[in-house]
Backbone as CSV, one residue per row, in Angstrom:
resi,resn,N_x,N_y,N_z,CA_x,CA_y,CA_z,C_x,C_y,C_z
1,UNK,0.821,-1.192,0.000,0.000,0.000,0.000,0.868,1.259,0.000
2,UNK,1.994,1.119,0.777,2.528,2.363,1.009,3.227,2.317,-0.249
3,UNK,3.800,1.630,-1.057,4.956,1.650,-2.772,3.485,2.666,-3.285
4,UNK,2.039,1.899,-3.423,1.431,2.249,-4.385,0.994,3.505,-4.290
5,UNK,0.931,4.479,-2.817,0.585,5.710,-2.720,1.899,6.731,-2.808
6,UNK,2.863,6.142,-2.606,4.077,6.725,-3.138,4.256,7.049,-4.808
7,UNK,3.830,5.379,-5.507,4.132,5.907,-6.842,2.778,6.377,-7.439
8,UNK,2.085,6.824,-6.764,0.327,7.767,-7.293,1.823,9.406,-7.348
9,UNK,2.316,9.766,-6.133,2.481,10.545,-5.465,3.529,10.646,-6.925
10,UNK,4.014,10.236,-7.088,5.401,10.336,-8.145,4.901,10.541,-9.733
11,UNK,4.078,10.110,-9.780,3.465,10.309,-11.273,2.286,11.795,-11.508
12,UNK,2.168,11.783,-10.103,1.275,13.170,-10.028,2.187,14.194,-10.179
13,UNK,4.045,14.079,-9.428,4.737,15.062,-9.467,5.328,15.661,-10.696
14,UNK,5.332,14.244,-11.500,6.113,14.299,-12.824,5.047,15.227,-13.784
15,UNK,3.852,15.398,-13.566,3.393,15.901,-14.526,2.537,17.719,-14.057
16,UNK,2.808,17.391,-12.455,2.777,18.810,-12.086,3.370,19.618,-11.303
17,UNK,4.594,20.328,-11.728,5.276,21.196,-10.907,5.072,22.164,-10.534
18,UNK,3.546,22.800,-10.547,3.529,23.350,-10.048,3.182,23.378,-8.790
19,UNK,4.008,22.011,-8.123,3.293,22.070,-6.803,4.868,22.376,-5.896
20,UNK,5.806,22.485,-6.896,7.116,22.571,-6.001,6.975,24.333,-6.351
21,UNK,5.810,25.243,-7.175,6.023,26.395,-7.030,7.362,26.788,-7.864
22,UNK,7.678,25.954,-9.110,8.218,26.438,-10.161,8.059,26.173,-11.138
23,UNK,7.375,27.194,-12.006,6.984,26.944,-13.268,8.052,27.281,-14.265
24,UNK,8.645,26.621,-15.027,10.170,26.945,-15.254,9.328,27.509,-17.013
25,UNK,8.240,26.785,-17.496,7.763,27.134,-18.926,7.716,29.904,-18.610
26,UNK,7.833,29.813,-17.452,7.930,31.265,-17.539,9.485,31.954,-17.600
27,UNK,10.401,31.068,-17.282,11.189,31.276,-16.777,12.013,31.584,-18.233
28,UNK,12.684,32.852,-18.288,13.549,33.341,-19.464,15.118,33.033,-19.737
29,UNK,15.413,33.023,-18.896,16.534,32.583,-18.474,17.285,30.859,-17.877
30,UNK,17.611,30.319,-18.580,18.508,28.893,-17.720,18.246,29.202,-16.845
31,UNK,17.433,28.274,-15.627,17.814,28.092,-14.089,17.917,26.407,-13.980
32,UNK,18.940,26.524,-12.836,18.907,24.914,-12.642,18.575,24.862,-11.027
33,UNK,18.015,23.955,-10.598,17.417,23.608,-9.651,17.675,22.321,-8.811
34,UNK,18.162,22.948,-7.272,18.711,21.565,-6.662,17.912,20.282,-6.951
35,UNK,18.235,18.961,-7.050,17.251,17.934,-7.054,16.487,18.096,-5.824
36,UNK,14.937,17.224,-5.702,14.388,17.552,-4.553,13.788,16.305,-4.091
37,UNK,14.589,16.018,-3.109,14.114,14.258,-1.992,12.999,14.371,-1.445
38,UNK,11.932,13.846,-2.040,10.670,13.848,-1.991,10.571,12.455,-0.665
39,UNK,11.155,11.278,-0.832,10.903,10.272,0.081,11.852,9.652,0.126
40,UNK,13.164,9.235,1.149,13.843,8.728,1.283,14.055,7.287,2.325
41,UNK,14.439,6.047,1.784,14.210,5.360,3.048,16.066,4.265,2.442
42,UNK,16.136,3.595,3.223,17.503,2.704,2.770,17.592,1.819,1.526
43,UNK,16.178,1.649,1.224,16.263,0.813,-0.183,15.957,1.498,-1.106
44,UNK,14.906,2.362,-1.170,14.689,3.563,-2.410,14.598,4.979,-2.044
45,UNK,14.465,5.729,-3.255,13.892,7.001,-2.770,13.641,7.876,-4.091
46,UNK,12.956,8.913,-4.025,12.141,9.581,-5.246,12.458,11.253,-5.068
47,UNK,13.122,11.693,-6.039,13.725,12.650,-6.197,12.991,13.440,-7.489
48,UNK,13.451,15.162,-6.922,12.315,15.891,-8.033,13.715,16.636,-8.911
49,UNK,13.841,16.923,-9.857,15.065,17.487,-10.626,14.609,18.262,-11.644
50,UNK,14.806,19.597,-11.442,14.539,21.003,-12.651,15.640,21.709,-12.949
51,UNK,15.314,22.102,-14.634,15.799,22.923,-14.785,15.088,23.725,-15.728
52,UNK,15.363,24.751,-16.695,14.278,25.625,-17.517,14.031,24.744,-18.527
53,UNK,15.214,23.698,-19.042,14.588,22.952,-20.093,14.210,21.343,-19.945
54,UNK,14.469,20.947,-18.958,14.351,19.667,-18.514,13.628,19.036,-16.740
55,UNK,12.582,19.267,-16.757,11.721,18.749,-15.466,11.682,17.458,-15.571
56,UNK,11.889,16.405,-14.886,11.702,15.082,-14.736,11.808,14.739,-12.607
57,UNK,10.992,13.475,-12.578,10.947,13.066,-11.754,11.431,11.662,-11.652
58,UNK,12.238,11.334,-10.691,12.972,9.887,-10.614,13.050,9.284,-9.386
59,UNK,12.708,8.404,-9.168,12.979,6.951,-8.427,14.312,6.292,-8.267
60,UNK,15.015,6.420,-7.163,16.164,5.833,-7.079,16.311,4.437,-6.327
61,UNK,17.184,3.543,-6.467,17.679,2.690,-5.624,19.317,2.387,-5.394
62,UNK,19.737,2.877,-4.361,21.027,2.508,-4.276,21.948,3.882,-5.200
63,UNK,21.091,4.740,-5.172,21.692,6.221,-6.154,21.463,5.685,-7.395
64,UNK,20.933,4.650,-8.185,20.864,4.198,-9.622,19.354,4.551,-9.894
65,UNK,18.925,5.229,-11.235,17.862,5.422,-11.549,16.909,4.287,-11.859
66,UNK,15.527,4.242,-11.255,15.209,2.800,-11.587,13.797,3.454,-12.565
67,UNK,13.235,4.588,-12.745,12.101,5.166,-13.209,12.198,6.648,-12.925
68,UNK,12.460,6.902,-14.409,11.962,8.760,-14.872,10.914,9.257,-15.677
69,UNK,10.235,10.311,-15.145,9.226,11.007,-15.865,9.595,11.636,-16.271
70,UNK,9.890,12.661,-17.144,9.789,13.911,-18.017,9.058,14.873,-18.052
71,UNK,8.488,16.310,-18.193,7.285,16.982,-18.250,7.017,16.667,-20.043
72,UNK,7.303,16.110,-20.638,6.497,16.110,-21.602,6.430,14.879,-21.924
73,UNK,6.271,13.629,-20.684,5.504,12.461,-20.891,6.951,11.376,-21.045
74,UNK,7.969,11.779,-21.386,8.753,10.430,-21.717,9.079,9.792,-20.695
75,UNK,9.162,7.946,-20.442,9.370,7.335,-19.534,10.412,6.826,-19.856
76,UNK,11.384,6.754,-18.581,12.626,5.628,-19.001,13.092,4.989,-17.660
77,UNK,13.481,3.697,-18.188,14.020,2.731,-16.741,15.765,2.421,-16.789
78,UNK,15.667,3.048,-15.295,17.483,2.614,-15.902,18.497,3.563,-16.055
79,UNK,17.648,4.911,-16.475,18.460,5.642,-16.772,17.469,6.904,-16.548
80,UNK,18.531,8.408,-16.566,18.026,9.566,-15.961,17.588,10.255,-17.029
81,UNK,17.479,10.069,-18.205,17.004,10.581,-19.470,16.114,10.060,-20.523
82,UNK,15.372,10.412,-20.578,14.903,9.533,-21.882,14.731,10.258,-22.618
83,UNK,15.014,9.817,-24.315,15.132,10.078,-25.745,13.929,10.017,-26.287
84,UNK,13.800,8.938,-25.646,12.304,8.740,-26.614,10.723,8.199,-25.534
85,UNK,9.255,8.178,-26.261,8.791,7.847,-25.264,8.650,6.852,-23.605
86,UNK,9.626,5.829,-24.316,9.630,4.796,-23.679,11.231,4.132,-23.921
87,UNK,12.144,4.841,-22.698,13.441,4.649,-22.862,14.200,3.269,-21.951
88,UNK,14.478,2.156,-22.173,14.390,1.492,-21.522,16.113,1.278,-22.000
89,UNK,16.928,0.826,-20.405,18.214,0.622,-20.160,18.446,-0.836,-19.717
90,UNK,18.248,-1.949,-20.401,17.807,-3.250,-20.141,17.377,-3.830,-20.602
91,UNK,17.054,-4.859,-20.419,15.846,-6.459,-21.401,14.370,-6.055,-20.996
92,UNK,14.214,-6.542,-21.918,12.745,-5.848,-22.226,11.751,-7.001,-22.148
93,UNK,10.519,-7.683,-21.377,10.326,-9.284,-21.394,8.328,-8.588,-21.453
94,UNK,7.814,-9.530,-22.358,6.695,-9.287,-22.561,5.972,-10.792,-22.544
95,UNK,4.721,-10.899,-21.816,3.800,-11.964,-21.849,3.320,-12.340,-22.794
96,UNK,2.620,-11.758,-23.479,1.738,-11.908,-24.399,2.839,-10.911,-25.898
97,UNK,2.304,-10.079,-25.950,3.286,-9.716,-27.629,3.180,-8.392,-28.112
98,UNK,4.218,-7.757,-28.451,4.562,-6.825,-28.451,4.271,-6.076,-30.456
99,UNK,3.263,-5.222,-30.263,3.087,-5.074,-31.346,3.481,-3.472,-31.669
100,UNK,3.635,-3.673,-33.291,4.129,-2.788,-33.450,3.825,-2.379,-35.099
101,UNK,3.140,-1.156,-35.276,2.384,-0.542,-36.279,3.073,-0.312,-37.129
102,UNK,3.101,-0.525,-38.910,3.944,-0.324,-39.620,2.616,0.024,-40.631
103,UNK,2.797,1.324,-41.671,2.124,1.672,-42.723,1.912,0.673,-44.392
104,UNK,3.371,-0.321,-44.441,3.440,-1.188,-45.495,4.295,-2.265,-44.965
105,UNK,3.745,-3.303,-45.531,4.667,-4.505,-45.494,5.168,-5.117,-46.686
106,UNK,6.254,-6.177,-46.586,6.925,-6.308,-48.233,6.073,-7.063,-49.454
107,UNK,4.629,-7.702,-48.821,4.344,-8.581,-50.127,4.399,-8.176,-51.286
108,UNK,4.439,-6.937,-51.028,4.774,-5.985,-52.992,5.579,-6.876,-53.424
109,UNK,6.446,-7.683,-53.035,7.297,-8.455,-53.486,6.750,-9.668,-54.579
110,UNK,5.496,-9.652,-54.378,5.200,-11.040,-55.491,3.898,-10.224,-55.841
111,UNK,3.930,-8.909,-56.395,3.102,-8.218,-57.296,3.734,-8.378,-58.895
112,UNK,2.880,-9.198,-59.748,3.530,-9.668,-60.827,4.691,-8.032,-61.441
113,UNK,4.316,-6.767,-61.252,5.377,-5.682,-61.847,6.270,-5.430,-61.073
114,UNK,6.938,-6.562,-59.931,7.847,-6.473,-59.009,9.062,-6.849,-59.978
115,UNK,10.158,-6.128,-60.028,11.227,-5.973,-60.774,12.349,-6.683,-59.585
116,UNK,12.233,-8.183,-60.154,13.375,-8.752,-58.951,14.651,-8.502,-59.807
117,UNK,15.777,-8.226,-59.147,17.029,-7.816,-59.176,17.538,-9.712,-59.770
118,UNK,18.706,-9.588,-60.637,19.000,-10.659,-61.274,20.242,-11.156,-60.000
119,UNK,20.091,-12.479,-59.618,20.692,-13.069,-58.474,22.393,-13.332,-58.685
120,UNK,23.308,-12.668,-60.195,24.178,-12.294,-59.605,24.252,-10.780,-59.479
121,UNK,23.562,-9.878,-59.752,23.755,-8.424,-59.065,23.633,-9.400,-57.218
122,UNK,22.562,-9.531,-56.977,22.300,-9.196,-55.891,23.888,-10.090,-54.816
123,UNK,24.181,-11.060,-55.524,25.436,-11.642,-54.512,26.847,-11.174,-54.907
124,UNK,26.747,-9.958,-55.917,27.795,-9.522,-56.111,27.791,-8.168,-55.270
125,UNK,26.205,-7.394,-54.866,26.033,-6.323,-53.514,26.411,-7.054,-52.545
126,UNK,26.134,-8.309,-51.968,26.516,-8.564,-50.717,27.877,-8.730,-50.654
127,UNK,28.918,-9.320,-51.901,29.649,-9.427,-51.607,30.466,-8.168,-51.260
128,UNK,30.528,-6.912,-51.831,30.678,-6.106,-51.798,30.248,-5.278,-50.632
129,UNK,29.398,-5.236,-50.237,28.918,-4.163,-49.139,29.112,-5.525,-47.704
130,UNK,28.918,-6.801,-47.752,29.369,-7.454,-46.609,27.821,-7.075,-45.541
131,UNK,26.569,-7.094,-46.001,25.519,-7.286,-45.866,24.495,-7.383,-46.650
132,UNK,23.510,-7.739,-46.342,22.022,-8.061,-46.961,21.366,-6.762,-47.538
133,UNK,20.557,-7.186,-49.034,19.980,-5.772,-49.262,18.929,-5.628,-48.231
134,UNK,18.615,-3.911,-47.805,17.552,-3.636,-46.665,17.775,-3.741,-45.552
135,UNK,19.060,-4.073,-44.998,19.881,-4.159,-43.656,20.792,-2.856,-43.593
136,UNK,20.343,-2.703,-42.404,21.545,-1.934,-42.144,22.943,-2.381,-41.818
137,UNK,23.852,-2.027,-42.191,25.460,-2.128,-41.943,25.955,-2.449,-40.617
138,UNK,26.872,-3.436,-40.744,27.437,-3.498,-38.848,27.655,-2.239,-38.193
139,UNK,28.480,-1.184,-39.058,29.048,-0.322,-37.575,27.692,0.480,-37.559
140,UNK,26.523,0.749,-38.386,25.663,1.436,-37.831,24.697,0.642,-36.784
141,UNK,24.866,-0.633,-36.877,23.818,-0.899,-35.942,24.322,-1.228,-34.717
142,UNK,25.821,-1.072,-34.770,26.865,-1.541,-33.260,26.837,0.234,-32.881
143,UNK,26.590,1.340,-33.239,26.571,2.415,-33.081,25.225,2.682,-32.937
144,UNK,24.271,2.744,-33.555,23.113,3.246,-33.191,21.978,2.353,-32.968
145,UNK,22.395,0.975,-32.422,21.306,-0.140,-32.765,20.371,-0.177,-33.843
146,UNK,19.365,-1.146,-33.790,18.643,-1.275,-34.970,16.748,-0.994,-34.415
147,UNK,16.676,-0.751,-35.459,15.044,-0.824,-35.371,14.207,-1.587,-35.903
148,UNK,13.360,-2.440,-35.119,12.421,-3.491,-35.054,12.184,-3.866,-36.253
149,UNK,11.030,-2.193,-36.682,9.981,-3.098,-37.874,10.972,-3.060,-39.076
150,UNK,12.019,-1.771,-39.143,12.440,-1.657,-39.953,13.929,-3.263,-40.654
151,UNK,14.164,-3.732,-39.177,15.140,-4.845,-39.427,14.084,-6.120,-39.730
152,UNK,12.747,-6.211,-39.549,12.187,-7.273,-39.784,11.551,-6.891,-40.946
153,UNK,11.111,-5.748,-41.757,10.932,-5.756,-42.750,11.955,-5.810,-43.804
154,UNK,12.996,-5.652,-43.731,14.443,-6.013,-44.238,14.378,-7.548,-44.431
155,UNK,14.357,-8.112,-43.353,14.485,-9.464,-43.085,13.553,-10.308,-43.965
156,UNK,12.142,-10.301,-44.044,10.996,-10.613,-44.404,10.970,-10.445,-45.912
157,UNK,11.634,-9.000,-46.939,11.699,-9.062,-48.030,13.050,-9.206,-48.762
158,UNK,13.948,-9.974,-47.688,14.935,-10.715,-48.407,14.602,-11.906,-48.939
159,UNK,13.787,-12.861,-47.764,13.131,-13.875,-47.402,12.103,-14.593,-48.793
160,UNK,11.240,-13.463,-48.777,10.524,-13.656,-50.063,11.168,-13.382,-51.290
161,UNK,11.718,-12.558,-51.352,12.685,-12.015,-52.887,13.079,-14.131,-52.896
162,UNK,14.148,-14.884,-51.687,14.504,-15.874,-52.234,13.364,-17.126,-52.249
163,UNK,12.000,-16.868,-52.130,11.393,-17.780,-52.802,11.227,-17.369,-54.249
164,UNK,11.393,-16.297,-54.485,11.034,-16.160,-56.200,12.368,-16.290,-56.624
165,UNK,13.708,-16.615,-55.923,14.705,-17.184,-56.838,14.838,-18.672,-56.862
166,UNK,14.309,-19.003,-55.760,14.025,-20.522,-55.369,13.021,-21.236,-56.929
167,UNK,12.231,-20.137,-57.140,11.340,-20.519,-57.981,11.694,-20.624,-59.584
168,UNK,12.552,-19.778,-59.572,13.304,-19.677,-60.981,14.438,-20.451,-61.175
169,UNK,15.097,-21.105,-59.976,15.916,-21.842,-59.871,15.354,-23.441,-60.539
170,UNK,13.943,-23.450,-59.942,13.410,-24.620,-60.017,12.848,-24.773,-61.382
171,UNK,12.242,-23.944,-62.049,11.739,-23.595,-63.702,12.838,-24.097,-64.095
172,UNK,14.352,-23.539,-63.698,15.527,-24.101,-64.552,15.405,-25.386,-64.532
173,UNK,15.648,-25.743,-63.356,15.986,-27.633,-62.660,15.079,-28.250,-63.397
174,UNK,13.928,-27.760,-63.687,12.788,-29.197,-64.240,13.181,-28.928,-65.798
175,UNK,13.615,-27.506,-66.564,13.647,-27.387,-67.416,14.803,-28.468,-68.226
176,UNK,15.615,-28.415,-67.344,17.384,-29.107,-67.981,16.493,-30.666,-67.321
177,UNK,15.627,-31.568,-66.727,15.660,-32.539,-66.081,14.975,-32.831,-67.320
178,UNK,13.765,-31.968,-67.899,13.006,-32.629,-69.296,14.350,-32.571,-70.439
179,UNK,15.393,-31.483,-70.829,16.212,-31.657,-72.274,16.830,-33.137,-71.480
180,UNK,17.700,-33.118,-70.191,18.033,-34.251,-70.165,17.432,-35.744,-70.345
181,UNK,15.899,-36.194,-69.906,15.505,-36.707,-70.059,15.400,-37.286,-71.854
182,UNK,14.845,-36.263,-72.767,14.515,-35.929,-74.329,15.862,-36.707,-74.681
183,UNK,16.911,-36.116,-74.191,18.731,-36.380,-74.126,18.989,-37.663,-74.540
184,UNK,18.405,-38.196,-73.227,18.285,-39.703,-73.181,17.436,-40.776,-73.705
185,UNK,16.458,-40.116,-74.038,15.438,-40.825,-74.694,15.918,-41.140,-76.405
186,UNK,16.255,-39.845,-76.988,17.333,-39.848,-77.979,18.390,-40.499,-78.272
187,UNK,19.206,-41.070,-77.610,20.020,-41.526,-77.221,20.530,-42.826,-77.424
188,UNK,19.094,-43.632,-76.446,19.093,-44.675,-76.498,17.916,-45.091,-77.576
189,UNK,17.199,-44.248,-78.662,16.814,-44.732,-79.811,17.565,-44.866,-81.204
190,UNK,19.087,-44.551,-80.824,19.708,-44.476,-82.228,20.528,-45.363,-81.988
């Protein structure tokens, strides 16, 4: 009971300062503002931190950030900043499944005016660039990690591109299995 009226108390702070009586959105000038120990005990504690361009509220354990608010909504675990809405410094573990909205997906890929790339261009790019078309590059993704839909839609229309070489592979294979066959049939009638 007492965590859950604490973190009511922490999510109310993060989104209104004006209860510490500084509204920094007036404020013209940079001010920075001591952090402010809202609840302290030996295992956690919840701290208020301003400045003119950055209000957030945080949850500590052991001096390590375990949960920050932002005034304009971003959450992050782990860490005292977040980038983006939902900044997470850690493994990420979901029950059920984690979805995630994308405007197109690759089946354009087997739209009969899909212009597949001839399969030695395409293994003469990999050999050359030392990745997959629609991937991003090692040092960018060891530098800026990768993104979800965008590495699984990469992934997904490599995937299909090689059933339609799979498929042309196979037009060949039955094609040379009938001259060979004809071959032989020929063959052994003369």
């Amino acid at each position: 009971m007492k965590v859950k009226v604490l973190l009511t108390i922490f999510v109310l702070l993060a989104f209104g300062n004006q209860y510490f009586g500084q509204n920094t959105t007036r404020i013209k000038q940079k001010k920075i503002y001591d952090p402010v120990e809202i609840y302290k005990n030996p295992q956690f504690n919840i701290s208020y931190k301003a400045d003119s361009a950055n209000l957030s509220l945080t949850l500590f354990r052991n001096d390590e950030p375990i949960l920050t608010i932002d005034s304009i909504g971003r959450f992050s675990f782990g860490k005292n900043s977040p980038k983006y809405k939902l900044d997470v410094c850690g493994s990420i573990r979901a029950s059920e499944e984690l979805i995630v909205e994308t405007n197109e997906w690759c089946d354009f890929v087997f739209n009969e005016n899909y212009k597949l790339q001839p399969l030695s261009e395409r293994i003469s790019f990999i050999k050359e660039q030392k990745h997959l078309p629609y991937m991003k590059p090692e040092k960018s993704v060891t530098e800026n990690g990768i993104q979800i839909t965008e590495t699984m839609k990469g992934l997904l229309q490599n995937i299909e591109e090689l059933y339609l070489y799979i498929e042309i592979l196979n037009e060949r294979i039955n094609k040379l299995e009938n001259e060979n066959q004809q071959l032989k049939q020929k063959c052994l009638s003369e």
